[in-house]
C-alpha positions as CSV (number, residue, x, y, z in Angstrom):
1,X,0.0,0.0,0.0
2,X,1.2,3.7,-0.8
3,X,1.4,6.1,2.0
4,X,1.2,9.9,1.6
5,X,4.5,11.6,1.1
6,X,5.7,13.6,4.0
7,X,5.9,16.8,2.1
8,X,2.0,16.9,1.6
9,X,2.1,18.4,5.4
10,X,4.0,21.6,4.4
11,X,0.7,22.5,2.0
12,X,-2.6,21.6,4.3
13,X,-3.7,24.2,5.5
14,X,-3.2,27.1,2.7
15,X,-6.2,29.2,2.1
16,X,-8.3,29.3,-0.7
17,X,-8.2,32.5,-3.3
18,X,-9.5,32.8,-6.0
19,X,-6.9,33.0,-8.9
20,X,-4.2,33.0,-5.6
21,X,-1.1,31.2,-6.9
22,X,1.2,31.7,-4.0
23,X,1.3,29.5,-0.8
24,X,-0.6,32.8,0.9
25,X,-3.5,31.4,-0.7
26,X,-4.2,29.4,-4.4
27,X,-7.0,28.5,-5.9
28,X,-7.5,24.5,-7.1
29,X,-5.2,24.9,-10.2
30,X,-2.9,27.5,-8.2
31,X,-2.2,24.9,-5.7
32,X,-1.6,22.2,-8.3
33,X,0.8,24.6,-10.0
34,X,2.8,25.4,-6.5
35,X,2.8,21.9,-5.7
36,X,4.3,20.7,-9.8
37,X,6.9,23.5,-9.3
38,X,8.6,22.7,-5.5
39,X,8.3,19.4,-5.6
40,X,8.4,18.1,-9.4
41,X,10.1,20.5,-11.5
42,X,7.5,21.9,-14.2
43,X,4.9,24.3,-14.2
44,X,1.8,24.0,-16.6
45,X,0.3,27.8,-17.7
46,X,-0.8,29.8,-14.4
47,X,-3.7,30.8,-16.5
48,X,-3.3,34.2,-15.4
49,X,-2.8,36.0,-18.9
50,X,-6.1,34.9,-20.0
51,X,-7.7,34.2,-17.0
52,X,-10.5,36.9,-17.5
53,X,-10.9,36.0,-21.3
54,X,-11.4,32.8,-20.8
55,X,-12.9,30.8,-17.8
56,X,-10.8,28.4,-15.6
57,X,-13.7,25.6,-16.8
58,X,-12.8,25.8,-20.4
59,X,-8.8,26.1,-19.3
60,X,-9.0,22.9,-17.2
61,X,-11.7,21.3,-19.7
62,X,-8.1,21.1,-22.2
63,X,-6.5,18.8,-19.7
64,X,-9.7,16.5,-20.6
65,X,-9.0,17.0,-24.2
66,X,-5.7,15.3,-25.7
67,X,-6.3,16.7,-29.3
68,X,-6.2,20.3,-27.3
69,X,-3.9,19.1,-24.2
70,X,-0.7,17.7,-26.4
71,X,1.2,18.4,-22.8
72,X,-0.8,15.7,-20.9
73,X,-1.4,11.9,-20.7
74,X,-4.3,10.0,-19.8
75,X,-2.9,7.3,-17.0
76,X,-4.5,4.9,-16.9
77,X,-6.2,3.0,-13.6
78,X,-3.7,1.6,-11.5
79,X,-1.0,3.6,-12.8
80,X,-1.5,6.6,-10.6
81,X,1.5,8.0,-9.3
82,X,2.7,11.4,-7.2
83,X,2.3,14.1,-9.5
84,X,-0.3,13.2,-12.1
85,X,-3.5,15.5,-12.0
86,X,-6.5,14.5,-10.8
87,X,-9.3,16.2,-13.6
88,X,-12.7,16.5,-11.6
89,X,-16.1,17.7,-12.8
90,X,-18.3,20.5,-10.8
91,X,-22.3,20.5,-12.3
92,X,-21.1,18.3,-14.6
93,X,-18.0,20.5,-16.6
94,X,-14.5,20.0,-15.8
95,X,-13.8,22.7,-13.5
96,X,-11.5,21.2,-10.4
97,X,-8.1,19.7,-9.7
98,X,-5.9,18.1,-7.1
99,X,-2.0,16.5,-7.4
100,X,-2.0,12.8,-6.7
101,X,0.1,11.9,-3.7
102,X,-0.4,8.3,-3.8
103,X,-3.0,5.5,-5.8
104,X,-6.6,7.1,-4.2
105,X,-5.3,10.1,-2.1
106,X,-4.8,13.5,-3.3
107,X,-3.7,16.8,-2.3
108,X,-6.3,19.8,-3.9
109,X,-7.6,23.5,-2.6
110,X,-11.3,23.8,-1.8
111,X,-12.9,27.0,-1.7
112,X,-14.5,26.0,1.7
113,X,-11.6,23.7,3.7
114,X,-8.0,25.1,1.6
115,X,-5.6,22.9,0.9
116,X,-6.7,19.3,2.1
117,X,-5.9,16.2,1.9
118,X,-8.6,13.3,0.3
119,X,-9.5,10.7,-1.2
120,X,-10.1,10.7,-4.6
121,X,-12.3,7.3,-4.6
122,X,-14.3,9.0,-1.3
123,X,-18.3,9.1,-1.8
124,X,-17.6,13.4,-2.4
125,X,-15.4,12.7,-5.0
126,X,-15.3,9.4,-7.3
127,X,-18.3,10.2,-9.4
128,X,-16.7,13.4,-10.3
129,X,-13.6,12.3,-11.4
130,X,-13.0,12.5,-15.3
131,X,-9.2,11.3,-15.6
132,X,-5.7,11.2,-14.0
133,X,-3.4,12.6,-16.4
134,X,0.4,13.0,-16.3
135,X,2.5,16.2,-17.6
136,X,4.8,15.4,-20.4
137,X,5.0,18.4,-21.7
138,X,8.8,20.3,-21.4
């Protein structure tokens, strides 16, 4: 069995903020992006730029799509390892995100607990789950 990485501590706990990208508060995505930057060594688009053009739905909705998303991977079930992105759906539209720590838990901002640890197979969350996908972009 997978255990949670010790690291995961050092980000419960961070406030949720809209469009926040800093550990002084993040968002869902911003989180992802702090968390892919300290401890993995990329960083996928803050989505910042054209964050008022364009909605963080249609934005994360690309992760879903590989002929849009050519910088992620679909993993498949099983195969989920620290890192990968867990792609959830909110009413129904890709709109949500966490950073797998290990196979079922994950490490994700909500706007009414912060950064929290879950899981990802939980009764709140496995319906809403649309993929796992892994950055391969550069």
């Amino acid at each position: 069995m997978s255990t949670i990485p010790a690291w995961a501590a050092g980000y419960v706990g961070i406030p949720f903020v809209d469009r926040g990208r800093t550990r002084a508060g993040a968002d869902c995505w911003g989180l992802a992006r702090l968390v892919w930057a300290e401890r993995f060594g990329f960083c996928p688009p803050s989505l910042d730029g054209g964050y008022q053009a364009v909605s963080q739905r249609e934005v994360l909705a690309a992760i879903s799509a590989q002929e849009k998303a050519a910088h992620w991977a679909v993993v498949a079930d099983g195969d989920h390892q620290a890192g990968d992105c867990v792609l959830m759906a909110v009413l129904g539209h890709p709109a949500h995100v966490g950073v797998v720590l290990c196979e079922g838990q994950m490490l994700h901002c909500d706007r009414a607990m912060g950064a929290v640890v879950e899981s990802y197979h939980s009764m709140r969350w496995r319906r809403t789950v649309r993929g796992v996908f892994r950055w391969v972009g550069n």
